[in-house]
SEDO-840265 format. One record per residue (C-alpha): x, z, y; residue in one letter. Coordinates in pm, whole numbers. Each point is the difference from the previous one (the first is absolute). Layout:
<nodes>
<node xx="X" zz="Z" yy="Y" type="a"/>
...
</nodes>
This chain:
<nodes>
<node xx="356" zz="-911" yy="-654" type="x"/>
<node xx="-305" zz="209" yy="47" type="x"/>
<node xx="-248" zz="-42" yy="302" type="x"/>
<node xx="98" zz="-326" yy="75" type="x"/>
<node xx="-362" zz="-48" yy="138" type="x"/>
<node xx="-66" zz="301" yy="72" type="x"/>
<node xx="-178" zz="-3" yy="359" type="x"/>
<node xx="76" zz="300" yy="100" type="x"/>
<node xx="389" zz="23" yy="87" type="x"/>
<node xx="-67" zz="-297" yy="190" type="x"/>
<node xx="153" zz="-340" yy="15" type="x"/>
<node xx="335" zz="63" yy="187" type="x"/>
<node xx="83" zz="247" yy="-207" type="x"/>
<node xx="-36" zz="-164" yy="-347" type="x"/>
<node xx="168" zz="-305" yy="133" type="x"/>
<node xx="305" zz="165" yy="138" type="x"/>
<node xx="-21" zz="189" yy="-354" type="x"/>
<node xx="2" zz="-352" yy="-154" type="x"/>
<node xx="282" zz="-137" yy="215" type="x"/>
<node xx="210" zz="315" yy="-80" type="x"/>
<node xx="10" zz="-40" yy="-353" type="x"/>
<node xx="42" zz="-400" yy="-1" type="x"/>
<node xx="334" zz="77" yy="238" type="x"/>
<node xx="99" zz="317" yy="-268" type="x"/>
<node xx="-43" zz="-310" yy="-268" type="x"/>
<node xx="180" zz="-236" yy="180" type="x"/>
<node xx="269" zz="46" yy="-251" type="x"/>
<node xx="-237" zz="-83" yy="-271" type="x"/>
<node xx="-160" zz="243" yy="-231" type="x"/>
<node xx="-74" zz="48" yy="-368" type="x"/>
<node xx="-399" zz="140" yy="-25" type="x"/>
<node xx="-296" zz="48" yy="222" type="x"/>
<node xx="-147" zz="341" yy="-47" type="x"/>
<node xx="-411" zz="-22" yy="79" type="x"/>
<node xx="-189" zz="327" yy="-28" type="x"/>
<node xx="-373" zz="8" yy="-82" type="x"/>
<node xx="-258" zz="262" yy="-78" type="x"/>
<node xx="-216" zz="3" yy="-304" type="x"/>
<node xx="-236" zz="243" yy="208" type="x"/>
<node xx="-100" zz="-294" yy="185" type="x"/>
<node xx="-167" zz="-323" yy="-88" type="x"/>
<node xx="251" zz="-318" yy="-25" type="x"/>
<node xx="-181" zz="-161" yy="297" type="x"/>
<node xx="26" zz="-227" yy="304" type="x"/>
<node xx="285" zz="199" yy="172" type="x"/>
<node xx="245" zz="-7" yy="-345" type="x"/>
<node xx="-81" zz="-365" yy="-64" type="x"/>
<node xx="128" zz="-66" yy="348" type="x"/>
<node xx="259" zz="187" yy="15" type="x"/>
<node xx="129" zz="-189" yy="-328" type="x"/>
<node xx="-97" zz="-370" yy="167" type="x"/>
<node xx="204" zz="147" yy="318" type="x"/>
<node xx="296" zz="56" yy="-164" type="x"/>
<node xx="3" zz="-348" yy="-212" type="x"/>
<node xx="-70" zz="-152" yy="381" type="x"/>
<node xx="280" zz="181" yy="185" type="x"/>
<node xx="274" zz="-17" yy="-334" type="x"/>
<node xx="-138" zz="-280" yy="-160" type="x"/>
<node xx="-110" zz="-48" yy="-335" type="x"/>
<node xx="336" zz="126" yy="-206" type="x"/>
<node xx="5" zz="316" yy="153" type="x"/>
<node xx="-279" zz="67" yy="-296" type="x"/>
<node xx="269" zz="-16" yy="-254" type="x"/>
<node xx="181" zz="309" yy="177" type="x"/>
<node xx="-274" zz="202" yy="46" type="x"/>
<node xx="-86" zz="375" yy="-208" type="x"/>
<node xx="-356" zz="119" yy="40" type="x"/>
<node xx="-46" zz="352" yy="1" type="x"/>
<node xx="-366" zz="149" yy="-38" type="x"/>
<node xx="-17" zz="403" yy="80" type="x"/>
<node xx="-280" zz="214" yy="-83" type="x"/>
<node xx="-6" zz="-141" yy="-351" type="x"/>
<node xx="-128" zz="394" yy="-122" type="x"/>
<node xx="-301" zz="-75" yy="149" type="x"/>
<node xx="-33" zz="-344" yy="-237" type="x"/>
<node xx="47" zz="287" yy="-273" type="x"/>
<node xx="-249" zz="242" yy="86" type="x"/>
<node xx="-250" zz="-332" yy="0" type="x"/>
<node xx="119" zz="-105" yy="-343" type="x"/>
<node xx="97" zz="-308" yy="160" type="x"/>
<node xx="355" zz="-208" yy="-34" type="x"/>
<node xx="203" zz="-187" yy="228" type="x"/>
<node xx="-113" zz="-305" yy="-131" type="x"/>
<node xx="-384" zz="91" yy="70" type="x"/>
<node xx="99" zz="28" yy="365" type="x"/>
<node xx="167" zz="-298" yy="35" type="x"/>
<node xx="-221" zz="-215" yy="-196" type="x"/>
<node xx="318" zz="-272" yy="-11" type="x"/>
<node xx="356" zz="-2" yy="-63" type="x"/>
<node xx="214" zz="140" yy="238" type="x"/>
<node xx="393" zz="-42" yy="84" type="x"/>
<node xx="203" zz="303" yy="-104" type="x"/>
<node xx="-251" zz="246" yy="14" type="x"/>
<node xx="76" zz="419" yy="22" type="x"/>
<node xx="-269" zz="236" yy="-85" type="x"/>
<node xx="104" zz="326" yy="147" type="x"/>
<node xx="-124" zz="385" yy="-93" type="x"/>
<node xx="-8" zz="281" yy="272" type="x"/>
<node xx="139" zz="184" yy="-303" type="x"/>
<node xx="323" zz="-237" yy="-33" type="x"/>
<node xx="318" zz="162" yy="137" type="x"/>
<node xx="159" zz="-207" yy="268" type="x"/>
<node xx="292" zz="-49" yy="-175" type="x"/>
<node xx="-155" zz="-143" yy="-295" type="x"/>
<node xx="-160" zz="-259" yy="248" type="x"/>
<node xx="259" zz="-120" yy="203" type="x"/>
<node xx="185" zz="-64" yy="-314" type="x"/>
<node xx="-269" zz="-180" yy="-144" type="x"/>
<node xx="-18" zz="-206" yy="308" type="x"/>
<node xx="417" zz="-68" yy="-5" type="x"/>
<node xx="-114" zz="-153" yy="-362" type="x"/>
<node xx="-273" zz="-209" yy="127" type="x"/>
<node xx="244" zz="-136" yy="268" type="x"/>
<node xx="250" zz="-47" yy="-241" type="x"/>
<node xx="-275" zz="-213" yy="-196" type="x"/>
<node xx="-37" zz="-228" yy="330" type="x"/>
<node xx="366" zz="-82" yy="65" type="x"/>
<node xx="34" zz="-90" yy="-389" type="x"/>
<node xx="-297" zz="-219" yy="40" type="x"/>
<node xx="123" zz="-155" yy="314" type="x"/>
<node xx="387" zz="-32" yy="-121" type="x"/>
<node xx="108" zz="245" yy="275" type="x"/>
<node xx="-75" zz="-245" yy="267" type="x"/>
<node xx="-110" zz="178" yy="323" type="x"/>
<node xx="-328" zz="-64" yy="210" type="x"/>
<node xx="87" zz="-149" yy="297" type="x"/>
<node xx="-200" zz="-200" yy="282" type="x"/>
<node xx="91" zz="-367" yy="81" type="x"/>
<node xx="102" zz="126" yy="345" type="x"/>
<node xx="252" zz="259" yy="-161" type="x"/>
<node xx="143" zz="-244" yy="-203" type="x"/>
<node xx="96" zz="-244" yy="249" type="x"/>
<node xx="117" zz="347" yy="227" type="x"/>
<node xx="227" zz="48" yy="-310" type="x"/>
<node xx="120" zz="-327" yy="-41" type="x"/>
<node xx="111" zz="-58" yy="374" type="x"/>
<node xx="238" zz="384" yy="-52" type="x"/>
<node xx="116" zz="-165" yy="-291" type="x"/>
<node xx="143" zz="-306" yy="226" type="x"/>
<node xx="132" zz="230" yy="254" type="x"/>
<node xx="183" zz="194" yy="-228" type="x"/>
<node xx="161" zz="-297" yy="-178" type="x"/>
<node xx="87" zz="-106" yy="375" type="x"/>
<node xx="407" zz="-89" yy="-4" type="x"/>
<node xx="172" zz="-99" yy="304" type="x"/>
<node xx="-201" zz="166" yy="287" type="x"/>
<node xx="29" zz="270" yy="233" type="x"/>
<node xx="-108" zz="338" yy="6" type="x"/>
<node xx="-192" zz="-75" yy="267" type="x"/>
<node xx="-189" zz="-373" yy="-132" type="x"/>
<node xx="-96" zz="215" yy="-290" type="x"/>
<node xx="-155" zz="293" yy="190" type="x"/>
<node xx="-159" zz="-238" yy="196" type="x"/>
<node xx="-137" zz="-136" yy="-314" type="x"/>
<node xx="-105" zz="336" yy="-173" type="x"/>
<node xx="-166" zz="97" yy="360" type="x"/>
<node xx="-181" zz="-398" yy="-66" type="x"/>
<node xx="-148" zz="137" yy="-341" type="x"/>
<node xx="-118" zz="308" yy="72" type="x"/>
<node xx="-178" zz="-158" yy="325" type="x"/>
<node xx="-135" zz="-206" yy="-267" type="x"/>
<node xx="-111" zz="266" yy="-216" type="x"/>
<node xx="-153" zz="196" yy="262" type="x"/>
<node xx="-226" zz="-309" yy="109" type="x"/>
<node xx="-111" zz="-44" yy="-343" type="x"/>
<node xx="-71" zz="396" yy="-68" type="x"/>
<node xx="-188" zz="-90" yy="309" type="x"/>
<node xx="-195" zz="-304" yy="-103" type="x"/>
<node xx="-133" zz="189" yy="-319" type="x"/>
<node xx="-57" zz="369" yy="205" type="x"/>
<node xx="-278" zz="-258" yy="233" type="x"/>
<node xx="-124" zz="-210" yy="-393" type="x"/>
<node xx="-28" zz="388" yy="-147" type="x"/>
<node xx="-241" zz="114" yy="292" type="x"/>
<node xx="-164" zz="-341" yy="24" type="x"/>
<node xx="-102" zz="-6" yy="-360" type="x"/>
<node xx="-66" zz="349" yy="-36" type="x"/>
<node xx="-280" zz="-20" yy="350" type="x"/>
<node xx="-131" zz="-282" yy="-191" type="x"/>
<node xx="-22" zz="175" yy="-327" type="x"/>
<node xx="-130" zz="313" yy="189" type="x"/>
<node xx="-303" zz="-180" yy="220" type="x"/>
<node xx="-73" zz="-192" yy="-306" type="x"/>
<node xx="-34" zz="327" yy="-244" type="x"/>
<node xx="-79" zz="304" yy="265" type="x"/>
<node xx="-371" zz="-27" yy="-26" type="x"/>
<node xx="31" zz="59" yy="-440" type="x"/>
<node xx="302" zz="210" yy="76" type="x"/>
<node xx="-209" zz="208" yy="211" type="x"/>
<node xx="-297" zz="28" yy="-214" type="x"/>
<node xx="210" zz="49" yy="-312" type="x"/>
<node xx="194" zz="288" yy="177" type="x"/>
<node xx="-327" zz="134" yy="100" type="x"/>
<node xx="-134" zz="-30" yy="-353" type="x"/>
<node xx="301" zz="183" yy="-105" type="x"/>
<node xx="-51" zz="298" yy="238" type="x"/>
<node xx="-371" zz="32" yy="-57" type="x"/>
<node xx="59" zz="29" yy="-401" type="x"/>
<node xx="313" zz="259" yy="94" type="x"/>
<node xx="-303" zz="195" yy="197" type="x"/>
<node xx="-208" zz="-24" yy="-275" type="x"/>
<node xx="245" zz="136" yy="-261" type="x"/>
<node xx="107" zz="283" yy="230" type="x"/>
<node xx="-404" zz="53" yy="14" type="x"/>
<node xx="-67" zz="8" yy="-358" type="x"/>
<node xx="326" zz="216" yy="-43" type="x"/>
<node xx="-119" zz="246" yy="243" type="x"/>
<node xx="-374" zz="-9" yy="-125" type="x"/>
<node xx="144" zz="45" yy="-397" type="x"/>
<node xx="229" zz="298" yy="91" type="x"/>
<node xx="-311" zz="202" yy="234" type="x"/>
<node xx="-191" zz="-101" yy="-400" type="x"/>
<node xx="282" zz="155" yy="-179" type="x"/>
<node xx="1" zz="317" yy="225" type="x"/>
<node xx="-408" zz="7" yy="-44" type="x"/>
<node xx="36" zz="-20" yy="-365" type="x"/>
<node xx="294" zz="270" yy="5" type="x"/>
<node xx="-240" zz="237" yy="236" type="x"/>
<node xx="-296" zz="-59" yy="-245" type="x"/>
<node xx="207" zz="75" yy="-271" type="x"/>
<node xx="110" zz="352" yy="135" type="x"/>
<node xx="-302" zz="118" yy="106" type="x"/>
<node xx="-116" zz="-78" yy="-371" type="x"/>
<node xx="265" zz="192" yy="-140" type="x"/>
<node xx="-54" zz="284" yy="235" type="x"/>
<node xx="-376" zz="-41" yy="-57" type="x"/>
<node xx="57" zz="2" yy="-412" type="x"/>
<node xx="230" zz="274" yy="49" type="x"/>
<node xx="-239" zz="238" yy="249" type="x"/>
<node xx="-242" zz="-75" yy="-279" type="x"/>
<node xx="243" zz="117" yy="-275" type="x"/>
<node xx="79" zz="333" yy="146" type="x"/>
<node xx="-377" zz="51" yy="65" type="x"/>
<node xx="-66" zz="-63" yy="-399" type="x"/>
<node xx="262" zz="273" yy="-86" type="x"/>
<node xx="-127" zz="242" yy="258" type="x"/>
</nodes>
């Protein structure tokens, strides 16, 4: 779950995001996938984004989750590890390569959720809500005796139920996430802005180290031309 706080899809649409895959999981689920980016510092935003899903899942959904860090090259090229980044442990982490076929990764990440159902003895995630949903289909369809119609009536009573609750977490997503947002915009805006200014500046130093390149390339040229007028004048 990437850009959980990230301002700038906006609130609606990272709660409705939110709410989506809570319904998809309604049937419980057996990992978390959350994405970071080693090209970035692990600041404010990530740290919330963690706390936010611990507050909306509660506390076990840590014991399903996979951690996947991209960009992990660029660790590489700084002679850094994974471990240097994080500076802590870290559940189930994935250290991925731009170089890594995609095949070889999703299979690596089938055996890292393999690892998390062993260590939770196949037992899915679910919320408390689900499980009660899940328990009350389980009464109806051990129901003996009544109608077609008492038990439609009672299926139509659940799902009424269900949607109210979907509901009553869609308006606790939003709330918590404003809160989270007003509370971190001012360091999420300065951090982004941080961010962009040092993009600018790389771009700037890239730019200003390839116009030194083609300097040194022209000056070299002109030497060789020079050494070689010079040459042909000696002979002459």
């Amino acid at each position: 779950m990437q850009g959980l706080f990230d301002i700038s899809t906006g609130i609606d649409f990272v709660g409705k995001e939110i709410v989506r895959c809570i319904d998809l999981a309604k049937d419980g689920i057996h990992a978390v996938l959350v994405v970071f980016s080693v090209r970035t510092h692990f600041l404010e935003e990530e740290e919330a984004a963690l706390h936010s899903l611990r507050t909306l899942f509660g506390s076990k959904i840590i014991n399903y989750m996979i951690v996947v860090f991209t960009g992990g090259d660029e660790l590489e090229d700084n002679d850094e590890t994974l471990e240097d980044y994080l500076g802590r442990d870290c559940p189930q982490p994935l250290k991925t390569k731009g170089q890594v076929k995609e095949t070889a990764l999703v299979q690596e990440l089938f055996s890292l959720a393999n690892v998390v159902i062993s260590q939770n003895e196949g037992k899915l995630f679910a919320m408390d809500q689900f499980c009660v949903l899940h328990e009350q289909q389980e009464v109806v369809g051990s129901l003996k005796g009544h109608t077609k119609v008492q038990i439609q009536k009672f299926e139509e009573q659940m799902q009424k139920s269900y949607n109210e609750q979907l509901k009553r977490i869609a308006e606790m997503v939003e709330a918590k996430l404003r809160e989270a947002t007003t509370r971190l915009e001012p360091k999420l805006t300065e951090e982004q802005a941080a961010r962009m200014r040092a993009e600018e500046q790389a771009q700037l130093a890239q730019m200003k180290s390839n116009d030194e390149i083609r300097n040194l390339k022209e000056s070299m040229e002109r030497a060789r031309k020079e050494t070689e007028e010079l040459r042909k004048q000696a002979e002459s």
